[in-house]
Every structure is written in C-alpha cells, then in structure tokens.
C-alpha atoms as an extended CHARMM CRD file, in Angstrom:
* protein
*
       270  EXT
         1         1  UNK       CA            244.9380000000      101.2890000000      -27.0510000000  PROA      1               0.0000000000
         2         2  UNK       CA            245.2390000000       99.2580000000      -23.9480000000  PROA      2               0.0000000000
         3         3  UNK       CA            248.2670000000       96.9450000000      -23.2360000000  PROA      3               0.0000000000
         4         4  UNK       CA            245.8410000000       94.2250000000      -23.5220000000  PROA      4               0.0000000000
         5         5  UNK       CA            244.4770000000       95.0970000000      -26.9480000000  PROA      5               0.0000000000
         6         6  UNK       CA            247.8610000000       93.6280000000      -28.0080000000  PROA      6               0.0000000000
         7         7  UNK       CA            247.4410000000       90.1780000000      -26.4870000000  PROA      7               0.0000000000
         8         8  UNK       CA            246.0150000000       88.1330000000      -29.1730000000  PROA      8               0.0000000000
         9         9  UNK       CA            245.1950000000       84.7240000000      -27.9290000000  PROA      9               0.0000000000
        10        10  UNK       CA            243.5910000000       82.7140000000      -30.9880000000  PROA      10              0.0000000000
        11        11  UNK       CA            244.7790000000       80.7640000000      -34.3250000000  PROA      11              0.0000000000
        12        12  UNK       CA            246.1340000000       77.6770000000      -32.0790000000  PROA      12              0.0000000000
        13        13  UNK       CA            248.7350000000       76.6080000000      -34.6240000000  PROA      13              0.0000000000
        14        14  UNK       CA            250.4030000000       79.5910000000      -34.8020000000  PROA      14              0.0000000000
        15        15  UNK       CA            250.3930000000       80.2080000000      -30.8750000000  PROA      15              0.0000000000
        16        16  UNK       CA            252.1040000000       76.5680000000      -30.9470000000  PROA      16              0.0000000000
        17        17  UNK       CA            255.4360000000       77.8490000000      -33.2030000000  PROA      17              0.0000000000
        18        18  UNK       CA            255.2530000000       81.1100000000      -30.9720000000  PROA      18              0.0000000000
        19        19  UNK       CA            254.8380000000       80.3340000000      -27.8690000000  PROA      19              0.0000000000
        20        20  UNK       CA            253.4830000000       76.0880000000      -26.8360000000  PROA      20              0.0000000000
        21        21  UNK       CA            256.4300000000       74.3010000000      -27.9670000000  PROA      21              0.0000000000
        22        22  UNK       CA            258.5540000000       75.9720000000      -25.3290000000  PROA      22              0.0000000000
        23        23  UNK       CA            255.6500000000       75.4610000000      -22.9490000000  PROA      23              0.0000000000
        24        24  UNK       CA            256.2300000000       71.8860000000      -23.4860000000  PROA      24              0.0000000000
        25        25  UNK       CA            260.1320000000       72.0350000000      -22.9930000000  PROA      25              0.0000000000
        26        26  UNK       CA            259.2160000000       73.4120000000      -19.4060000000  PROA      26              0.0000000000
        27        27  UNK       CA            256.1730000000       71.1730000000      -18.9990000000  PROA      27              0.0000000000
        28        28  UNK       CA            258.2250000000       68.2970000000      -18.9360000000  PROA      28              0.0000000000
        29        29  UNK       CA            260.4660000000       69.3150000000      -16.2530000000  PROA      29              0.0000000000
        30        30  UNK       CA            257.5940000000       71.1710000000      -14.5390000000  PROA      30              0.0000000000
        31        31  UNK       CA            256.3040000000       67.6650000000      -14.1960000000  PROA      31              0.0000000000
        32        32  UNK       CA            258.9260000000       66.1620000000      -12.7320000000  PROA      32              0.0000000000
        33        33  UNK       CA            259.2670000000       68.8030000000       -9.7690000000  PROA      33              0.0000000000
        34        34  UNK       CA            255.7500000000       68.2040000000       -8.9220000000  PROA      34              0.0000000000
        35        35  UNK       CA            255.8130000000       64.7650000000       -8.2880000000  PROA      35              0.0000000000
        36        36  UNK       CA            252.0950000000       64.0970000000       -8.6070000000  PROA      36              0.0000000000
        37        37  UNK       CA            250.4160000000       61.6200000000       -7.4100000000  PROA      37              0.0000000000
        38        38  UNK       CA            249.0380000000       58.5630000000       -9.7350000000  PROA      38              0.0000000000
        39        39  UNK       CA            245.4730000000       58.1520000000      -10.4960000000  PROA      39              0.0000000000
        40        40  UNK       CA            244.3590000000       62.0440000000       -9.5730000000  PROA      40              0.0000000000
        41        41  UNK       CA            241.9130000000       64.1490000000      -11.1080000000  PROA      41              0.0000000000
        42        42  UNK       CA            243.4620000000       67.2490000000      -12.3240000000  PROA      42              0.0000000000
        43        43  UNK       CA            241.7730000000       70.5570000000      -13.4300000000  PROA      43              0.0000000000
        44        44  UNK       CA            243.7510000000       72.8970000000      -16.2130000000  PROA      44              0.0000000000
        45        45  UNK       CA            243.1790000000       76.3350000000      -16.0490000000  PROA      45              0.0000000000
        46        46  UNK       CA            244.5590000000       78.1960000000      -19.7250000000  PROA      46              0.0000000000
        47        47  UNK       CA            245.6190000000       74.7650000000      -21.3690000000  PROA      47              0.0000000000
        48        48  UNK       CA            246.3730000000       76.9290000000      -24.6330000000  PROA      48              0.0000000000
        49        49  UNK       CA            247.2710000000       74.2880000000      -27.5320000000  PROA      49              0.0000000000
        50        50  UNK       CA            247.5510000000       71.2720000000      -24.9640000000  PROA      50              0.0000000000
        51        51  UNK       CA            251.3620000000       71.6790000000      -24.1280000000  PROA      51              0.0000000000
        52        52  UNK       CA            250.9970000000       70.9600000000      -20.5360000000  PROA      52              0.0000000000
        53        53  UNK       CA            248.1870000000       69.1070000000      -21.1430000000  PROA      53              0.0000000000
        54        54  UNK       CA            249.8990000000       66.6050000000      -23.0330000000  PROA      54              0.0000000000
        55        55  UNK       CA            252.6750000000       65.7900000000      -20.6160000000  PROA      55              0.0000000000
        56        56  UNK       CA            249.9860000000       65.1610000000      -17.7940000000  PROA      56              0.0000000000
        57        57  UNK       CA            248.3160000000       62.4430000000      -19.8710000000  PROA      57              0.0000000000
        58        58  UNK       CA            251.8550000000       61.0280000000      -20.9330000000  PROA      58              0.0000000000
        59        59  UNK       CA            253.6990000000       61.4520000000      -17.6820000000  PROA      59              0.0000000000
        60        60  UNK       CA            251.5240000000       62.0280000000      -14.8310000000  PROA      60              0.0000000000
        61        61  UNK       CA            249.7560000000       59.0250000000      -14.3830000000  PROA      61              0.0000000000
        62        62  UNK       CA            246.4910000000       60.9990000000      -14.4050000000  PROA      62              0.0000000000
        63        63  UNK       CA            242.8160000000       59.1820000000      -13.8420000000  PROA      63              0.0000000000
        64        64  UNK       CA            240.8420000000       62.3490000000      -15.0430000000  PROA      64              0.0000000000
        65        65  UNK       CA            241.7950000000       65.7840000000      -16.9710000000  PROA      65              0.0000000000
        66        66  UNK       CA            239.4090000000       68.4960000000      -17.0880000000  PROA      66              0.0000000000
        67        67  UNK       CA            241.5040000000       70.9600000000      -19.4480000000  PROA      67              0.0000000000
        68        68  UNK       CA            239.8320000000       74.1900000000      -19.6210000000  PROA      68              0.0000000000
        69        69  UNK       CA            240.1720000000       77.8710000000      -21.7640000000  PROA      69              0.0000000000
        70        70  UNK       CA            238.4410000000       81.1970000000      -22.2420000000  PROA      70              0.0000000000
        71        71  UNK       CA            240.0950000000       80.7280000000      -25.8180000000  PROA      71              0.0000000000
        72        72  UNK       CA            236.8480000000       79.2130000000      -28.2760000000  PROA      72              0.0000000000
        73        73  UNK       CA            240.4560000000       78.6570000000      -30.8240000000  PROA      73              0.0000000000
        74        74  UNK       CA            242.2310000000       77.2230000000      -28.4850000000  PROA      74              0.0000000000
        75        75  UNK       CA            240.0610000000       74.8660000000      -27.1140000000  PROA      75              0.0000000000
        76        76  UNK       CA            239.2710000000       73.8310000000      -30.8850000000  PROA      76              0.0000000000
        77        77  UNK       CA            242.5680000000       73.2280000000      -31.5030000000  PROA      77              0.0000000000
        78        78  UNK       CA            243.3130000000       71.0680000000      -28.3970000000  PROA      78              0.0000000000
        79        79  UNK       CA            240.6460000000       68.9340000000      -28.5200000000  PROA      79              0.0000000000
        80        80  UNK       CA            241.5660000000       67.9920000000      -31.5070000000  PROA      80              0.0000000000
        81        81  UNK       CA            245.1760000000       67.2250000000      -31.2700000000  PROA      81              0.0000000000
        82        82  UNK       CA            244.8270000000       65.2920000000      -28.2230000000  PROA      82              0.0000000000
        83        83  UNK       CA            242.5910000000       62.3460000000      -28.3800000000  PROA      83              0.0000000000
        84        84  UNK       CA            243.6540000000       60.8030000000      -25.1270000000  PROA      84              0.0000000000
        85        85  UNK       CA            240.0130000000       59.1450000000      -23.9340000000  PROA      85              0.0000000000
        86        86  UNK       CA            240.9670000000       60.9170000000      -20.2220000000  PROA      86              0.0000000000
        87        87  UNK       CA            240.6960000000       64.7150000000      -21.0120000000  PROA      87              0.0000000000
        88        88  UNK       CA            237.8030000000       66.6560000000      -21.2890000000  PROA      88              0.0000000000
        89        89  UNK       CA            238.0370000000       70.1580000000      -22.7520000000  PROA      89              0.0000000000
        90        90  UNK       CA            235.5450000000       72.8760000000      -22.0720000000  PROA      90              0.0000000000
        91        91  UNK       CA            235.9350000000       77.0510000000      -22.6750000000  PROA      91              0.0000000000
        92        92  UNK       CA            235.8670000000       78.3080000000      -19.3790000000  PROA      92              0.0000000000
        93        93  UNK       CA            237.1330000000       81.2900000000      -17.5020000000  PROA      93              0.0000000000
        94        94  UNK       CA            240.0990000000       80.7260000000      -14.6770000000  PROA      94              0.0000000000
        95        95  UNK       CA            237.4400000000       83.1930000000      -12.5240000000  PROA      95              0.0000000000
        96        96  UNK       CA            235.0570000000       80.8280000000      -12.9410000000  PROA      96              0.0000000000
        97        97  UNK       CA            236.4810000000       77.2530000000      -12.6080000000  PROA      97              0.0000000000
        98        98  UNK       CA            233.2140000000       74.0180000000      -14.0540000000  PROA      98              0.0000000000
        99        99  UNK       CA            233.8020000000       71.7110000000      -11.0420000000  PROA      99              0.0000000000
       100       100  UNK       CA            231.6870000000       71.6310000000       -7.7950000000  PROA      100             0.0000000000
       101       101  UNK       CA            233.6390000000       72.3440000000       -4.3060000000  PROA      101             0.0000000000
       102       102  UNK       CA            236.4480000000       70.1600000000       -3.0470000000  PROA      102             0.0000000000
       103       103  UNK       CA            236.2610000000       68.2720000000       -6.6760000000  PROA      103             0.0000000000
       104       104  UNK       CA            239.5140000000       68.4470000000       -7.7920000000  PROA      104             0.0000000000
       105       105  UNK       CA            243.1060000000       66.6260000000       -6.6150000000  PROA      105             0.0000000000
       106       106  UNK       CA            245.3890000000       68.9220000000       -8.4110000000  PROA      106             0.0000000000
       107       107  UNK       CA            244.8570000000       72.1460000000      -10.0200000000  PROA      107             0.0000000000
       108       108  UNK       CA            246.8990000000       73.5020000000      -13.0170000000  PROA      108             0.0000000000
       109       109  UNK       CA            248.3540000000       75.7580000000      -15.9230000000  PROA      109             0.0000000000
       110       110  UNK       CA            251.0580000000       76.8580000000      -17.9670000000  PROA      110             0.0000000000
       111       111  UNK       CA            252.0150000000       80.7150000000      -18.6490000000  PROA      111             0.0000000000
       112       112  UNK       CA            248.3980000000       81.4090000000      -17.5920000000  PROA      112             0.0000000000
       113       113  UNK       CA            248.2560000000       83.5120000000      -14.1180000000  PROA      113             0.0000000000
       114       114  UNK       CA            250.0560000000       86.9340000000      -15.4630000000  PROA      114             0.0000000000
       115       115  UNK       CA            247.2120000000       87.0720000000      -18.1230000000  PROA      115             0.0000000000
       116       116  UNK       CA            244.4360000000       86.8650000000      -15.6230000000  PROA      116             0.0000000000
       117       117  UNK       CA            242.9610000000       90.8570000000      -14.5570000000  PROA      117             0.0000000000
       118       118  UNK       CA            241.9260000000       89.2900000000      -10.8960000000  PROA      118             0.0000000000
       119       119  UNK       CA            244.5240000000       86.3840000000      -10.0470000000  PROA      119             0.0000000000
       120       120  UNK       CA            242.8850000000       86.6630000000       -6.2650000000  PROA      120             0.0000000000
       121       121  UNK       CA            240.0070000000       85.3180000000       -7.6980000000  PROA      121             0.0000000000
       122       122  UNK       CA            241.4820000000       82.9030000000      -10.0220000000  PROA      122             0.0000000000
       123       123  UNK       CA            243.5170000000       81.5760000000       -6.7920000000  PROA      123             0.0000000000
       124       124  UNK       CA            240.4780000000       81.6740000000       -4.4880000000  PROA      124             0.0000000000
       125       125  UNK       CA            238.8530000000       79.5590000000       -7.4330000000  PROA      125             0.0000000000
       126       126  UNK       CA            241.0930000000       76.8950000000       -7.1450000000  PROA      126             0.0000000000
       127       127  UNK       CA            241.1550000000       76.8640000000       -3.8040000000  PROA      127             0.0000000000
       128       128  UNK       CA            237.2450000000       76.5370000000       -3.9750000000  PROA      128             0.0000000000
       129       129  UNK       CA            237.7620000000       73.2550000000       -6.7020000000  PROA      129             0.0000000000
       130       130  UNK       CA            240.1870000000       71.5000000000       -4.7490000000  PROA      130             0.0000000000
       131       131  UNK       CA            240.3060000000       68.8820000000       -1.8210000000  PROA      131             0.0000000000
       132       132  UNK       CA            241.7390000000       69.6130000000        1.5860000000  PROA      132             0.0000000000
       133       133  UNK       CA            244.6600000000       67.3650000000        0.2150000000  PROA      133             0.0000000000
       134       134  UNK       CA            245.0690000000       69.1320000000       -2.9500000000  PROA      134             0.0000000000
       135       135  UNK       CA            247.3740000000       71.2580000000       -4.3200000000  PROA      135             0.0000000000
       136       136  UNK       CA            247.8580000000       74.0390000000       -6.9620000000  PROA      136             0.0000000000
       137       137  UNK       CA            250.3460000000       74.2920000000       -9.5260000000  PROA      137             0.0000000000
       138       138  UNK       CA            251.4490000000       76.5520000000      -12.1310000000  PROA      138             0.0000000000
       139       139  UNK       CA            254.2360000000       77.7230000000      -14.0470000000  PROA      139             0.0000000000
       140       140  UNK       CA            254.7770000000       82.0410000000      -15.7210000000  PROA      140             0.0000000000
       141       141  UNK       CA            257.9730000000       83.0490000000      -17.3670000000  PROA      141             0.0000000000
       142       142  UNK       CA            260.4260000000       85.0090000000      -15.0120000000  PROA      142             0.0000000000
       143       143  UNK       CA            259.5930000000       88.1140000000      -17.5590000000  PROA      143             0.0000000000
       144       144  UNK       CA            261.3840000000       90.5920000000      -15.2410000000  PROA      144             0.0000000000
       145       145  UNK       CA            264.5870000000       88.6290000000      -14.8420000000  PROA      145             0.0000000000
       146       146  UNK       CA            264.8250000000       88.6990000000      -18.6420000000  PROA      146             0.0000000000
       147       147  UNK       CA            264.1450000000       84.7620000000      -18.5040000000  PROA      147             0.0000000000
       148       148  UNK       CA            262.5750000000       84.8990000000      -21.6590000000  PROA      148             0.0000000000
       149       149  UNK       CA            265.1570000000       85.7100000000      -23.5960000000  PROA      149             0.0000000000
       150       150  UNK       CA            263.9930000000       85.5780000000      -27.5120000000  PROA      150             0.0000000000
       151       151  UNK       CA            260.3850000000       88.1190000000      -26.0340000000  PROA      151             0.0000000000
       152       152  UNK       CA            263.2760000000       90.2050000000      -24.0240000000  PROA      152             0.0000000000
       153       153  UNK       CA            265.2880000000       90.7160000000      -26.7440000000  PROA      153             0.0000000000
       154       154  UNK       CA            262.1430000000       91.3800000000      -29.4780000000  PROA      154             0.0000000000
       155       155  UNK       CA            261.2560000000       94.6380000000      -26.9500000000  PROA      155             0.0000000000
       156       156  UNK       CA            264.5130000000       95.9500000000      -26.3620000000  PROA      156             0.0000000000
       157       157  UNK       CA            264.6520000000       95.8700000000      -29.7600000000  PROA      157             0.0000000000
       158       158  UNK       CA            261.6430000000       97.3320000000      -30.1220000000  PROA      158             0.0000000000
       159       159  UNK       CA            261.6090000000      100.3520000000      -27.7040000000  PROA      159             0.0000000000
       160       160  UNK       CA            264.5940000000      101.3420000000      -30.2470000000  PROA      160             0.0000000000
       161       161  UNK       CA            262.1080000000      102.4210000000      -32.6600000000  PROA      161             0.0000000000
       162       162  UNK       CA            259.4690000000      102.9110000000      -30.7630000000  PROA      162             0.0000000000
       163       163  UNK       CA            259.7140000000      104.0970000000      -26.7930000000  PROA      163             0.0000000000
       164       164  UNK       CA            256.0210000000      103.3030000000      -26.6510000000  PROA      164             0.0000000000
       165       165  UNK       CA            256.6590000000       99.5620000000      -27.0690000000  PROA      165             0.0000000000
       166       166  UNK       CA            258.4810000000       99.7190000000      -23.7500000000  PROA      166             0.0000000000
       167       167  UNK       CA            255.2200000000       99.4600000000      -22.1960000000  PROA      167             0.0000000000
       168       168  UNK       CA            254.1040000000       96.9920000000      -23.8300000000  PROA      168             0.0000000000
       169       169  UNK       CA            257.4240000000       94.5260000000      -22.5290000000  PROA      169             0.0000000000
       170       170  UNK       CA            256.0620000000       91.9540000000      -20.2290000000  PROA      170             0.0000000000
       171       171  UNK       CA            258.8130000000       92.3930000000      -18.0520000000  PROA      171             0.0000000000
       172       172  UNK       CA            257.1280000000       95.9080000000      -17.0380000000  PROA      172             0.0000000000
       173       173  UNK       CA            253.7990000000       94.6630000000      -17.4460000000  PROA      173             0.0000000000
       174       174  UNK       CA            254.2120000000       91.5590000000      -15.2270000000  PROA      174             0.0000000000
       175       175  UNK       CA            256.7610000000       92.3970000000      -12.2020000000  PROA      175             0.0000000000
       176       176  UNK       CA            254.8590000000       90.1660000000       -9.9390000000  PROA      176             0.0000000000
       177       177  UNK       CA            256.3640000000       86.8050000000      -12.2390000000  PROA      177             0.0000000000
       178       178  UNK       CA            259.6450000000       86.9330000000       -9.9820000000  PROA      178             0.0000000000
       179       179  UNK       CA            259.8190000000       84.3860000000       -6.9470000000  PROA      179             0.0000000000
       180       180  UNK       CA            259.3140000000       86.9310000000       -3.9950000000  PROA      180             0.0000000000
       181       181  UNK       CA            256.2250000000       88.2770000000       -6.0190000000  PROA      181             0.0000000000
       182       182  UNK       CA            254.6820000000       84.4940000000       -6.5980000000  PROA      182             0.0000000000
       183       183  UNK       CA            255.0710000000       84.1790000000       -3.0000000000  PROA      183             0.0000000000
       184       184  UNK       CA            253.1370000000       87.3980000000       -2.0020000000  PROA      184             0.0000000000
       185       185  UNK       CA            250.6000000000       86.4940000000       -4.6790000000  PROA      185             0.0000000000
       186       186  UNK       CA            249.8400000000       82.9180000000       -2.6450000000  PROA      186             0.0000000000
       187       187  UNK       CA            250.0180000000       84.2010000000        0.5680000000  PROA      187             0.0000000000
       188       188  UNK       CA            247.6000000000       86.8720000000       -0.1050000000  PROA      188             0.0000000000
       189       189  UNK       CA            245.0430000000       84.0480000000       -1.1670000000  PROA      189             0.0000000000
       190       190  UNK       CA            245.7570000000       82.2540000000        2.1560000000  PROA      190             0.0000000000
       191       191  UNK       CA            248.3460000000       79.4530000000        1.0330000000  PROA      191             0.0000000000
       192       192  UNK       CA            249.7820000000       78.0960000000        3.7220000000  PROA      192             0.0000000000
       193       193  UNK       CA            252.2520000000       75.6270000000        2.0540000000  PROA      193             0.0000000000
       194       194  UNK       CA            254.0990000000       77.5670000000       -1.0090000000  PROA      194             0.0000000000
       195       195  UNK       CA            257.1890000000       75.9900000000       -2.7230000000  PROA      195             0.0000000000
       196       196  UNK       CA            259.2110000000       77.5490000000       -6.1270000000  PROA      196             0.0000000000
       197       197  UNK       CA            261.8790000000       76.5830000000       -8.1200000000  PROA      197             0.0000000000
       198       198  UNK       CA            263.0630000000       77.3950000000      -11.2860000000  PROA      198             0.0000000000
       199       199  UNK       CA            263.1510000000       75.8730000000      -14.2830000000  PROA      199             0.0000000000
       200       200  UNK       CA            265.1110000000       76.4270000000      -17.3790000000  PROA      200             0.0000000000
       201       201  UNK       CA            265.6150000000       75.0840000000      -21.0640000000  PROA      201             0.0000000000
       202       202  UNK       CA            266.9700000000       77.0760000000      -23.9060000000  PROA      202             0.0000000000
       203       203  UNK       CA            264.9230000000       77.9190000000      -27.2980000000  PROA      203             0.0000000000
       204       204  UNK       CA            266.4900000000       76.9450000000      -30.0520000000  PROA      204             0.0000000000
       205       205  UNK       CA            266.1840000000       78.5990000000      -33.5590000000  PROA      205             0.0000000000
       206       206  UNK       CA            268.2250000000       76.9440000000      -37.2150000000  PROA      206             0.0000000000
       207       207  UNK       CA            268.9120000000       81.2620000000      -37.6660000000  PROA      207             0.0000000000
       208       208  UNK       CA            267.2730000000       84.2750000000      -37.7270000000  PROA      208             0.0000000000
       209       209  UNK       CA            264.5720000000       84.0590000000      -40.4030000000  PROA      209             0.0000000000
       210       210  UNK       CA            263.2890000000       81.2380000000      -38.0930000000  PROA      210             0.0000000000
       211       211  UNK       CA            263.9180000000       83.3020000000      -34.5340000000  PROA      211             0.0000000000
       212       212  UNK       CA            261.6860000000       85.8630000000      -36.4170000000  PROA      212             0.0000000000
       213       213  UNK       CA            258.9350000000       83.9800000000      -38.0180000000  PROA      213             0.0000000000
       214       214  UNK       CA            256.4000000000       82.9150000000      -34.8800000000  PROA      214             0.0000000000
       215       215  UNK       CA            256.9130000000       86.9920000000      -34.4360000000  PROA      215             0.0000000000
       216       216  UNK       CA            254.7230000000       87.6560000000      -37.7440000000  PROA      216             0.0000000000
       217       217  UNK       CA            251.7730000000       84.8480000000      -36.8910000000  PROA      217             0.0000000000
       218       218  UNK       CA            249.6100000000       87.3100000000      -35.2750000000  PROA      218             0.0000000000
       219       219  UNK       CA            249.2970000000       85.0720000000      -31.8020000000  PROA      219             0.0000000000
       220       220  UNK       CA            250.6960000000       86.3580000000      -28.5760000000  PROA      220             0.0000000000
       221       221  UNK       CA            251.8530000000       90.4320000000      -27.3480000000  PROA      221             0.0000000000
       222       222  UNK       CA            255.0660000000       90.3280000000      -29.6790000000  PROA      222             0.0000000000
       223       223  UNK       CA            253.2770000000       89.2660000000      -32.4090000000  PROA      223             0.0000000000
       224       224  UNK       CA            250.1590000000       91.6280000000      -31.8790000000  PROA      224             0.0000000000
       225       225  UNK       CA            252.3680000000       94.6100000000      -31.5380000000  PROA      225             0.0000000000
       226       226  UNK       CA            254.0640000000       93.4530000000      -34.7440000000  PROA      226             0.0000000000
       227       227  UNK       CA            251.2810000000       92.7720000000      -36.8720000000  PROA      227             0.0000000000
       228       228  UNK       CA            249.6100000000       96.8520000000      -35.5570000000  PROA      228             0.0000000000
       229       229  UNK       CA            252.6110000000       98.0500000000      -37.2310000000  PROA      229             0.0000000000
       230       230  UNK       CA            253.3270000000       99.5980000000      -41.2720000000  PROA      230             0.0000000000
       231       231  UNK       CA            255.3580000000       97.2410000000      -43.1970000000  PROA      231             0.0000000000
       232       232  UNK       CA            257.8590000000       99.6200000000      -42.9390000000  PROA      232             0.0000000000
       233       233  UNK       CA            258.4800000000       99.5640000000      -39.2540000000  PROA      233             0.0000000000
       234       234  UNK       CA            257.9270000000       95.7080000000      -39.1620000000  PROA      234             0.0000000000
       235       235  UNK       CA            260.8460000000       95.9960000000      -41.2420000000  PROA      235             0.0000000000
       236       236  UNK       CA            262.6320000000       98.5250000000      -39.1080000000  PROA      236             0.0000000000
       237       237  UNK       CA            262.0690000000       96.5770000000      -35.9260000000  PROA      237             0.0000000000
       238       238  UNK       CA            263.0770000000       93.3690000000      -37.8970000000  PROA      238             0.0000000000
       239       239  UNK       CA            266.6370000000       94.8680000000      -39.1090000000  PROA      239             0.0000000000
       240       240  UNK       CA            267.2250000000       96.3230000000      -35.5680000000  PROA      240             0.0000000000
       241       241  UNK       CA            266.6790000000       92.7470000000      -33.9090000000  PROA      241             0.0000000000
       242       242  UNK       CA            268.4150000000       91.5000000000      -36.6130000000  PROA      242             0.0000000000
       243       243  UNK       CA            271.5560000000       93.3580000000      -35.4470000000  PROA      243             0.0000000000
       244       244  UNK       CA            271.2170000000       92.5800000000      -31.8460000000  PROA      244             0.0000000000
       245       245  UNK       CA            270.8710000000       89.3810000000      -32.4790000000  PROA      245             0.0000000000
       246       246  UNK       CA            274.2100000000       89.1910000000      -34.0410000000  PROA      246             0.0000000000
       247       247  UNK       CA            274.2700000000       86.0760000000      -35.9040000000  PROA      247             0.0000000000
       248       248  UNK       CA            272.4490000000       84.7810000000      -39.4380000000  PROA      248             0.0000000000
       249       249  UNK       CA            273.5770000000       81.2940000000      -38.0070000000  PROA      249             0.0000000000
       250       250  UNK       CA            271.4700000000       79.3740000000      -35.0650000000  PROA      250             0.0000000000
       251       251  UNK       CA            269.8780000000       81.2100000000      -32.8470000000  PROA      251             0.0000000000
       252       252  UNK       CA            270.1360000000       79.8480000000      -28.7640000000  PROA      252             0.0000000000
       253       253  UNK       CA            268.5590000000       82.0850000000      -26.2510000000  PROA      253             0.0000000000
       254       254  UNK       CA            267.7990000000       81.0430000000      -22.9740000000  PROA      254             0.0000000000
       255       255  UNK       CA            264.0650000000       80.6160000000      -20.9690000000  PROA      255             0.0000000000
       256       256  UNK       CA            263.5640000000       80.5780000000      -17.2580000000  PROA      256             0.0000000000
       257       257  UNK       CA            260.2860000000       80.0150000000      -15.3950000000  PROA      257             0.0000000000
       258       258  UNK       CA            259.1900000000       80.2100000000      -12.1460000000  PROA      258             0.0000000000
       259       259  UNK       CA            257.4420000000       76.9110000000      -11.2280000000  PROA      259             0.0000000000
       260       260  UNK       CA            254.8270000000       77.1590000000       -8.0920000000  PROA      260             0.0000000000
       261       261  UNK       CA            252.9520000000       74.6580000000       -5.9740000000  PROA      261             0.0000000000
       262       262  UNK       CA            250.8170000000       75.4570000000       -2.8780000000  PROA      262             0.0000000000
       263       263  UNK       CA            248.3770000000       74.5100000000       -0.5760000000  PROA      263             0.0000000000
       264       264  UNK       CA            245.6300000000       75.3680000000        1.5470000000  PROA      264             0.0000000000
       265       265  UNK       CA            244.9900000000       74.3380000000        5.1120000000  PROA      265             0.0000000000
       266       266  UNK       CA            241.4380000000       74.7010000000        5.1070000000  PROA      266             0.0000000000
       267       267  UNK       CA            238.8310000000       72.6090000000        2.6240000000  PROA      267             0.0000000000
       268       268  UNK       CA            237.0240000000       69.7370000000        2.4240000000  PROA      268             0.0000000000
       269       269  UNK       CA            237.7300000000       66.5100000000        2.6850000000  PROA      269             0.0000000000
       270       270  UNK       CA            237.3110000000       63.5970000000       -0.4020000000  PROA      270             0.0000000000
C-alpha cells in the first residue's frame, strides 16, 4: 500500500477530536501574527472542519470567505457548523483554486500544503487568485522537529512493533515542514516577500484513555494505520504507547507549527 492509502480524510467529527481542535489552538495565534487587514476577501484552501475558518469570521474582520475542500465530508460538516452569512463553502481542489485571476486579498489554510502531491501548483494557484497586494498564508506542523508531539510519540511507538510504520511517520514523510524547507518551497514559486515564525500551544489530554481515543476514529494517518491493524496489534501498539507515555494521569504534550506568509511581486492590480 502507498503511504497515502493511510491518510483518511473524511467523518468530520471525528477529524475534529483528532486533529481540528488543535488546529484552532494555533489558528488563533496564527491570526494574530498575520495581522490582516479588515474588510478583505479571503480564499481557504483545505478548511477541514472549519477550525481556521472559524477564527477568520470571529477575528479577522473578514468582508468575504470562500472556504474550500477536496473533502465531500468535510465540506458537509463545515457548512453546517458554521452559519456565519459571510462564508461560502465549495469542494474544490488546492490545484485548482474557483476564483477568477487577481480575485482574492488573502489566500489561506491550515495543516493543508504537506498533503498536496504538487504544492508548485497549489502555490502558483494562489498566486494566480490573488491581487498584486495580496498575500498567502498558511500554517503545517513542524513534523520533523518532533513539534507534534502526541503523532511523534504514536510512531515511535509504533515502529516498536512494526519497523514498517516508520515510513509511514510524517516526520519522514514531510521533511520539507521545517522553516529552511518552507522557505525553499516559496522561493521556488517566485515569492519575493517570505516571512515564518513559529507558533506553539500544548495539547492537552484528562489521561491516557483520552490521549488514545481520536487514535481509533478512523480520520487522519495515525488513525488509518491504526484502524489497518488486528485487534491484537492495536492492542500491542496501544500498551507500548501506553508505557512511553508514562503516566495514567493528564496527558500534556507539546505542538509547534511553522506559520508562513508571502508575497508576489508580480499580479494584477484590484
């Protein structure tokens, strides 16, 4: 099977316990270091279940939100959470962006670019959908600094059992989601105006049985490697995290993105 077979991307709920409540932890801040300006049309490329979304409606200031997934789920699931009368959600591909030329003041997305087979394109597309005065912005998890730290630890714990599963870690998978490699990824698509930061917040579990739970929904790498397994090695892999966890009390492990915005000098004008 291919790497990719494993990343399930569907059943929006349980991608939200997994994976989009963290999203929003980071969206928040993410927010705050872009510093948008008020009354801007935004596109969202990969808005998943509406973390980031949601914090550009509630913090940005936004006129207009076109919020857009390949995910039919996910887009389901958005659209009908958020109700705010300024998004519009369509299924869409990040290769393949709904908005005319120079359309757009402010591209986005949230964990999306590391999932996408030709990010050149996906760049080139939002260069294509923006004004000369816009920017792009986006946020991945710093996989091979170990800045996720409850997926890290899931792998290691993982390749234990099973030195297959090592291939399978993100942090081998994605080496690009590191600053130097966000850089080379925006200067290949001709940005001329690339700034990153990081951003962290810590996830927070009440102990393990809750750490391990979003693990068994099915939604996400982890959780598709999990679910391809017997019930006897999902209980293997779940005593061997268990132990290098080290605690049946809370669980705190920290997360660390990379946060990007750039811009192009060339486009057209509003």
């Amino acid at each position: 099977m291919a790497k990719s077979d494993f990343d399930a991307w569907s059943a929006g709920q349980s991608y939200e316990h997994y994976m989009g409540r963290w999203s929003r932890k980071i969206a928040e801040k993410f927010i705050d270091w872009v510093d948008p300006p008020t009354d801007a049309e935004w596109l969202e490329t990969g808005c998943g279940t509406g973390a980031l979304t949601d914090i550009v409606l509630s913090k940005a200031a936004a006129r207009s939100l076109l919020a857009t997934d390949q995910s039919v789920d996910f887009v389901a699931h958005a659209s009908k959470e958020i109700t705010d009368k300024r998004v519009a959600f369509k299924v869409a591909d990040a290769t393949a962006l709904p908005c005319p030329d120079a359309s757009i003041d402010l591209v986005t997305s949230a964990l999306v670019l590391n999932f996408i087979s030709d990010k050149a394109l996906a760049l080139d597309e939002m260069r294509r959908v923006l004004r000369s005065s816009g920017r792009a912005t986006f946020y991945v998890w710093d996989y091979p600094g170990g800045g996720m730290g409850f997926i890290d630890a899931f792998w290691k714990s993982a390749a234990e059992i099973d030195p297959h599963a090592a291939d399978l870690d993100e942090s081998e998978r994605f080496p690009f989601c590191q600053k130097d490699g966000l850089v080379q990824i925006c200067q290949d698509a001709g940005a001329t105006n690339t700034e990153i930061a990081a951003i962290k917040v810590e996830t927070l579990f009440p102990d393990f049985e809750a750490y391990w739970h979003p693990f068994t929904l099915g939604a996400g790498p982890a959780p598709g490697y999990l679910k391809s397994l017997t019930e006897d090695r999902r209980q293997q892999l779940k005593d061997t995290l268990r132990v290098r966890i080290g605690t049946d009390g809370p669980v705190s492990l920290p997360a660390r993105a990379w946060a990007v915005k750039t811009r192009w000098s060339t486009g057209k004008s509003r």
